[in-house]
C-alpha positions in Angstrom: 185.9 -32.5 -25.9 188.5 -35.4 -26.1 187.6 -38.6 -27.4 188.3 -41.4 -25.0 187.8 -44.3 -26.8 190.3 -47.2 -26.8 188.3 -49.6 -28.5 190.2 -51.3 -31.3 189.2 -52.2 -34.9 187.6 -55.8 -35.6 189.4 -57.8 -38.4 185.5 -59.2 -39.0 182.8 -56.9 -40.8 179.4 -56.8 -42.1 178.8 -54.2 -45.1 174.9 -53.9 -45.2 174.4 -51.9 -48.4 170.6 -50.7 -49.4 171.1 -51.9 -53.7 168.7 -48.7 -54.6 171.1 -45.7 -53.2 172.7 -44.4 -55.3 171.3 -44.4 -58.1 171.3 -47.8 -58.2 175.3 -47.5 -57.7 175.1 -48.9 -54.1 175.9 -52.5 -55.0 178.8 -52.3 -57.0 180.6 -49.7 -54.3 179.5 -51.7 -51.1 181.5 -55.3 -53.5 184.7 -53.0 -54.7 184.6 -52.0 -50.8 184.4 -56.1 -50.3 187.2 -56.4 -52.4 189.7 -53.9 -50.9 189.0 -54.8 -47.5 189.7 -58.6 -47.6 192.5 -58.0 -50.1 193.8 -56.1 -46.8 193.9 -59.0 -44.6 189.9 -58.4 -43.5 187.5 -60.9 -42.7 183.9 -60.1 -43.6 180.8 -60.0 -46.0 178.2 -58.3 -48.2 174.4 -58.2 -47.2 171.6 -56.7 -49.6 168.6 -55.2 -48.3 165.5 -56.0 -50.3 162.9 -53.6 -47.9 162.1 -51.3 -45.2 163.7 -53.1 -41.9 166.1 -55.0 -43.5 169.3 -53.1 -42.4 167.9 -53.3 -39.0 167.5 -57.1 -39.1 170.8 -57.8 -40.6 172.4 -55.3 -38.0 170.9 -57.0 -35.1 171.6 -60.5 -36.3 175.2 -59.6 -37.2 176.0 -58.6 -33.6 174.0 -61.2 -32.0 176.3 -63.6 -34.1 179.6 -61.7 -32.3 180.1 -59.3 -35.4 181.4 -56.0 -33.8 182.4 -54.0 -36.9 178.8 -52.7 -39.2 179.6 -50.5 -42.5 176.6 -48.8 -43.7 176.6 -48.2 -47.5 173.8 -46.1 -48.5 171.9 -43.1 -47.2 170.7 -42.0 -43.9 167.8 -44.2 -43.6 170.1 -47.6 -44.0 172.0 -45.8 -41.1 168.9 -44.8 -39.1 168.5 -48.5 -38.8 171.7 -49.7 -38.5 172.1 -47.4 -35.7 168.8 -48.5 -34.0 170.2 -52.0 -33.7 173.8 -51.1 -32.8 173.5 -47.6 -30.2 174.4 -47.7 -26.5 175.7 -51.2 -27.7 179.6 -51.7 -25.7 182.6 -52.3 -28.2 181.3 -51.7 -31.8 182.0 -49.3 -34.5 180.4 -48.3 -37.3 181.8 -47.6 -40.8 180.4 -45.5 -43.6 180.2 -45.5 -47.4 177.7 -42.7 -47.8 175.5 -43.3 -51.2 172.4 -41.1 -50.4 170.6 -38.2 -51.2 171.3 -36.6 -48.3 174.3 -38.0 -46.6 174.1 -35.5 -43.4 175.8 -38.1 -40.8 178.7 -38.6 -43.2 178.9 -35.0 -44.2 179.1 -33.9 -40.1 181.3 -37.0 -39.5 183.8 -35.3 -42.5 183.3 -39.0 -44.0 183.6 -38.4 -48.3 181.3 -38.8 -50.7 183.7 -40.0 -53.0 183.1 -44.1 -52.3 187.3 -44.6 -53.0 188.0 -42.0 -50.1 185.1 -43.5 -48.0 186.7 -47.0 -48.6 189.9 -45.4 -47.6 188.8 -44.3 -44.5 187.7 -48.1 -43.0 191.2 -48.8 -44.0 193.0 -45.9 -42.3 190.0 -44.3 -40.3 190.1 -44.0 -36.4 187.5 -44.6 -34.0 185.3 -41.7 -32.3 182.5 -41.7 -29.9 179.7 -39.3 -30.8 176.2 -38.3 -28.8 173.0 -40.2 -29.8 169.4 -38.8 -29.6 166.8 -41.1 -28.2 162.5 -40.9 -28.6 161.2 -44.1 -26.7 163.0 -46.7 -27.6 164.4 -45.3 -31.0 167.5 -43.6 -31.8 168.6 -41.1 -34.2 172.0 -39.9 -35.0 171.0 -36.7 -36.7 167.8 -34.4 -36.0 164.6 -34.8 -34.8 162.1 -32.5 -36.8 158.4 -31.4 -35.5 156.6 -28.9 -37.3 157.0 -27.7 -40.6 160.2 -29.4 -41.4 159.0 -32.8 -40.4 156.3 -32.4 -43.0 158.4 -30.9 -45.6 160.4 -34.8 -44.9 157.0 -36.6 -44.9 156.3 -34.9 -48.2 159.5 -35.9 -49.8 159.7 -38.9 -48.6 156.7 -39.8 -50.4 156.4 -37.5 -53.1 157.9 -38.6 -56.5 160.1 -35.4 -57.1 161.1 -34.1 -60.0 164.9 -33.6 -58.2 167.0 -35.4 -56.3 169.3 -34.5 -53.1 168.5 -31.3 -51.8 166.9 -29.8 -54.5 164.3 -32.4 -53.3 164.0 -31.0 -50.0 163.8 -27.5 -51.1 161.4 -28.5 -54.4 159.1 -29.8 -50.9 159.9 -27.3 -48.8 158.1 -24.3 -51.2 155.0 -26.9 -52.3 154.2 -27.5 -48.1 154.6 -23.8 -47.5 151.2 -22.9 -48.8 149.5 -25.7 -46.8 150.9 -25.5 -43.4 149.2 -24.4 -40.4 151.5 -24.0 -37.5 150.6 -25.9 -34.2 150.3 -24.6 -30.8 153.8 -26.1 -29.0 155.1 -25.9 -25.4 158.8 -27.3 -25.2 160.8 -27.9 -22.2 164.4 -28.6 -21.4 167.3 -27.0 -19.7 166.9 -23.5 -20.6 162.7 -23.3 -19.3 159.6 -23.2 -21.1 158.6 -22.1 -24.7 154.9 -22.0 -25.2 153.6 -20.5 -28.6 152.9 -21.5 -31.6 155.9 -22.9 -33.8 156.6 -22.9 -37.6 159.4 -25.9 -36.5 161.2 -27.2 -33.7 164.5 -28.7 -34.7 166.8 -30.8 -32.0 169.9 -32.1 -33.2 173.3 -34.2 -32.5 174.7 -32.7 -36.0 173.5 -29.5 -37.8 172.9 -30.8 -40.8 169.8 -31.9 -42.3 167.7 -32.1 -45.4 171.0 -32.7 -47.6 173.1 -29.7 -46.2 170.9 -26.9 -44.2 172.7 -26.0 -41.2 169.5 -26.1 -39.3 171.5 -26.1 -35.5 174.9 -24.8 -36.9 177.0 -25.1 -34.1 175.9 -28.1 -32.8 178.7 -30.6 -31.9 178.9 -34.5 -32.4 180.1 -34.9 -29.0 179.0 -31.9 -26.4 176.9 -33.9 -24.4 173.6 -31.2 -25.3 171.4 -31.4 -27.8 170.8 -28.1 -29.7 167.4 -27.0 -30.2 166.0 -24.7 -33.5 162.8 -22.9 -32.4 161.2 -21.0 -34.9 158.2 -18.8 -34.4 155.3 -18.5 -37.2 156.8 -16.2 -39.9 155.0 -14.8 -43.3 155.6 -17.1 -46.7 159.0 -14.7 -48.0 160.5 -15.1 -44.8 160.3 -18.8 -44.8 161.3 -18.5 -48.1 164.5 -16.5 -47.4 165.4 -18.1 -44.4 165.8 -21.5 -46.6 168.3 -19.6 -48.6 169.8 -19.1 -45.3 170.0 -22.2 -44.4 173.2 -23.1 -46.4 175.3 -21.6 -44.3 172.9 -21.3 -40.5 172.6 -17.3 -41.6 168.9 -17.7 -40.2 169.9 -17.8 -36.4 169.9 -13.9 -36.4 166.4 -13.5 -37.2 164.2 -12.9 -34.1 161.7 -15.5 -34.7 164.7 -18.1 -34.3 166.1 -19.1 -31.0 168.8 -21.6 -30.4 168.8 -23.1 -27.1 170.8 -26.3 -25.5 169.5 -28.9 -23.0 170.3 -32.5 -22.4 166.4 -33.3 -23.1 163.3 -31.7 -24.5 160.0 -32.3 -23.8 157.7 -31.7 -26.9 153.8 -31.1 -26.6 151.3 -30.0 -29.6 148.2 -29.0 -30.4 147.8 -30.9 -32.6 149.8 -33.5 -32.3 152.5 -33.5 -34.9 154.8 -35.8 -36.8 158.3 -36.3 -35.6 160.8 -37.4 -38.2 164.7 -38.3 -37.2 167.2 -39.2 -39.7 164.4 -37.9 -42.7 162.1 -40.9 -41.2 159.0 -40.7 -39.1 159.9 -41.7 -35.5 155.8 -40.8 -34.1 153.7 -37.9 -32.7 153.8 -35.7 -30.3 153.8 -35.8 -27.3 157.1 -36.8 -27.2 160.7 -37.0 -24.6 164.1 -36.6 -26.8 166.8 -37.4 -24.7 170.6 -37.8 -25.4 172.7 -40.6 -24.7 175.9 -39.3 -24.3 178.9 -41.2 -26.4 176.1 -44.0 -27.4 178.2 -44.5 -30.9 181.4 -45.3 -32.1 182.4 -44.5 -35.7 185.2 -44.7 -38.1 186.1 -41.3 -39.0 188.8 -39.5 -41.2 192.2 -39.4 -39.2 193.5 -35.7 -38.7 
């Protein structure tokens, strides 16, 4: 699908930069990236997050105060709340300087890890309008997880691994397998009714998530349809193989995994279950996802 977008590039910027990602290196690539901008005529500044929140504050205060250019530097949750304050918001773009464990957005946005090339791209990059998912009033510019892959993200989110990236996610992934009871689920959207019990429901703008499983692998930034993962209860080795899988989407030929497309889904439990987005918990079921069609704009690589 052609992007349409004509908005231009503001001279003015806000870097909001989480100090922690990184490994701590955040802070030094968010002021080099300082540097190079206003050394390239630029007009803009550094702010620090100190907790939970903060990048949302400093987002919403930043456009409130007529900034219309936000560059994210850190991981996905500094973005999840950068885009909460900034989606479905006319005439303001996003940059990235991805310093995460994960880094999915970036990675399905074909923005580098390398912070130089990152920088390089504000510089050079060109603007493109991608989908948003929505829950309530929340946004999420990734996947929405409920089942077992939302508590596999609980668990590392809280856990003190003894990895990083995604040998975090998998490290939490094996531990929660021989805990988890799969809910009862009915989900609805476009292509009818599933009712059954589910080991995961995954619906997603990107297909990454988890640091690089291709959980919906042909999903596409800017479709207009969300794609949807269902996977029914399967014994512990399969699990265990499909995660292997994962790398490269091989587990959408099993015949416990369905991939459907819909421009909403309606989620209902029993129990009610966690829903995570962007790796952080969004609520419980029951629960709407919905997408916004074109709700961001973001600097991406040109060609």
């Amino acid at each position: 699908m052609e992007n349409r977008i004509e908005t231009s590039i503001s001279e003015n910027f806000l870097i909001i930069a989480n100090p922690i990602s990184g490994k701590g290196k955040s802070k030094e690539i968010a002021e080099n990236a300082l540097k190079r901008l206003t050394a390239n005529g630029k007009s803009g500044a550094l702010a620090l997050t100190t907790r939970r929140g903060d990048a949302h504050r400093l987002a919403q205060e930043a456009i409130q105060n007529g900034c219309r250019w936000l560059i994210a530097c850190g991981g996905d949750g500094t973005i999840h709340e950068i885009v909460n304050a900034i989606a479905a918001k006319p005439n303001i773009v996003l940059g990235l300087i991805p310093c995460g464990r994960g880094n999915d957005f970036a990675r399905a946005l074909k923005i580098p890890n390398n912070p130089e090339q990152a920088i390089q791209v504000l510089l050079n990059g060109k603007p493109f309008e991608i989908d948003v998912g929505r829950i309530g009033d929340v946004y999420f510019d990734t996947i929405v997880t409920c089942g077992y892959d939302a508590e596999v993200s609980r668990r590392a989110s809280e856990a003190n691994a003894p990895f990083s990236g995604t040998a975090t996610y998998v490290y939490t992934a094996i531990t929660t397998l021989f805990s988890y009871n799969t809910p009862a689920a009915r989900l609805e959207g476009d292509f009818g009714v599933y009712e059954g019990d589910i080991l995961l429901a995954a619906s997603g703008i990107t297909p990454h998530y988890g640091g690089g499983f291709k959980i919906v692998p042909d999903a596409v930034l800017n479709d207009g349809l969300l794609d949807v993962c269902i996977i029914e209860p399967v014994s512990r080795p399969t699990v265990l193989r499909m995660l292997v899988k994962l790398f490269w989407g091989g587990h959408t030929s099993h015949p416990a995994v369905s991939i459907q497309r819909t421009k909403s889904l309606t989620i209902e439990t029993q129990p009610p279950t966690l829903l995570y987005a962007d790796g952080e918990k969004v609520g419980y079921t029951p629960a709407t996802v919905e997408l916004v069609e074109r709700g961001l704009t973001v600097l991406v690589p040109v060609g």
